[in-house]
C-alpha positions as CSV (number, residue, x, y, z in Angstrom):
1,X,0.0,0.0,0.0
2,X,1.3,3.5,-0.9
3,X,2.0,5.8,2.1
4,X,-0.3,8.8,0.0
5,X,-4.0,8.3,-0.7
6,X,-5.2,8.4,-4.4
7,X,-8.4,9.5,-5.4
8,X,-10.0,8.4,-8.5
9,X,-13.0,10.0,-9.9
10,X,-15.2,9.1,-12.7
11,X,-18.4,9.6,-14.1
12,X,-20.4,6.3,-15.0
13,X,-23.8,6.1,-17.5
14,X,-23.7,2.5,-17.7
15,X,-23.9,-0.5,-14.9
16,X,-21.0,-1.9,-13.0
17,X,-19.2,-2.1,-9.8
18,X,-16.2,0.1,-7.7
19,X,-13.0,-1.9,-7.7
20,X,-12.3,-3.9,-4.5
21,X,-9.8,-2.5,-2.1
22,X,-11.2,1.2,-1.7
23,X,-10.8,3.1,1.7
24,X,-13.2,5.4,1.2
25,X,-16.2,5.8,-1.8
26,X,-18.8,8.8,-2.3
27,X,-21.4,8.6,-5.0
28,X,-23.8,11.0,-6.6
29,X,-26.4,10.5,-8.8
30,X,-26.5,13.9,-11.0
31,X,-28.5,12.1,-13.9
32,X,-32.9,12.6,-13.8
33,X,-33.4,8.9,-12.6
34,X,-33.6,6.8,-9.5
35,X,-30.0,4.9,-10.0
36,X,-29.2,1.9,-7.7
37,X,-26.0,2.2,-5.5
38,X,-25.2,-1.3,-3.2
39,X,-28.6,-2.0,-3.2
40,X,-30.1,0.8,-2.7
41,X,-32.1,3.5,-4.4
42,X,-30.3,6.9,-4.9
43,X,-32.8,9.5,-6.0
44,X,-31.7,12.4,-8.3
45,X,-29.2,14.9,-6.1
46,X,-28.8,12.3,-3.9
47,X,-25.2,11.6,-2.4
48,X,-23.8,9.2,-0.5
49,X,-20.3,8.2,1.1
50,X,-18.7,4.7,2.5
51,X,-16.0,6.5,5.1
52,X,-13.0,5.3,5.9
53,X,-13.0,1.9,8.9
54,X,-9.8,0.9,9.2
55,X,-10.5,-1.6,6.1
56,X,-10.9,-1.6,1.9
57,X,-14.2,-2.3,1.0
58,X,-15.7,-5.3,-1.0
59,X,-16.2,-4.1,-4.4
60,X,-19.6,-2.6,-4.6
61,X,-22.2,-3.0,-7.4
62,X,-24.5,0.2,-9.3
63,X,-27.1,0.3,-11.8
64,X,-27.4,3.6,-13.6
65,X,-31.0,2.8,-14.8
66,X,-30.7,5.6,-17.0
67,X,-29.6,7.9,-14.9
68,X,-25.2,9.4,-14.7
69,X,-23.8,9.0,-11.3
70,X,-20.2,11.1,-10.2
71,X,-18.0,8.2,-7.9
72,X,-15.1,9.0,-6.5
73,X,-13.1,6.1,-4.4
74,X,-9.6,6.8,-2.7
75,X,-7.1,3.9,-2.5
């Protein structure tokens, strides 16, 4: 593990999942639809974060269902 912390943002229109290992992960969903986020429904303007707990996280699965969300996970 690198002693410095990367961030990695991206914006994502189409399904998929956050690569395995992250410390910390904040969504957004900026698109016009109700997008799924770990299972759960993330309304338009809606954000969410996975803080830091002493552990990477699984990777974590989204559907987009039309919708753009704005991820941003920090190694």
């Amino acid at each position: 593990m690198n002693i410095l912390a990367e961030p990695q943002e991206q914006e994502v229109t189409v399904d998929g999942s956050t690569p395995a290992g992250a410390l910390f992960i904040s969504v957004k969903n900026v698109g016009a639809a109700i997008a799924t986020f770990n299972g759960v429904p993330l309304s338009p303007g809606e954000a969410k974060s996975y803080s830091f707990i002493g552990k990477g996280y699984k990777s974590l699965v989204y559907a987009v269902n039309g919708s753009t969300l704005k991820i941003m996970t920090i190694f």
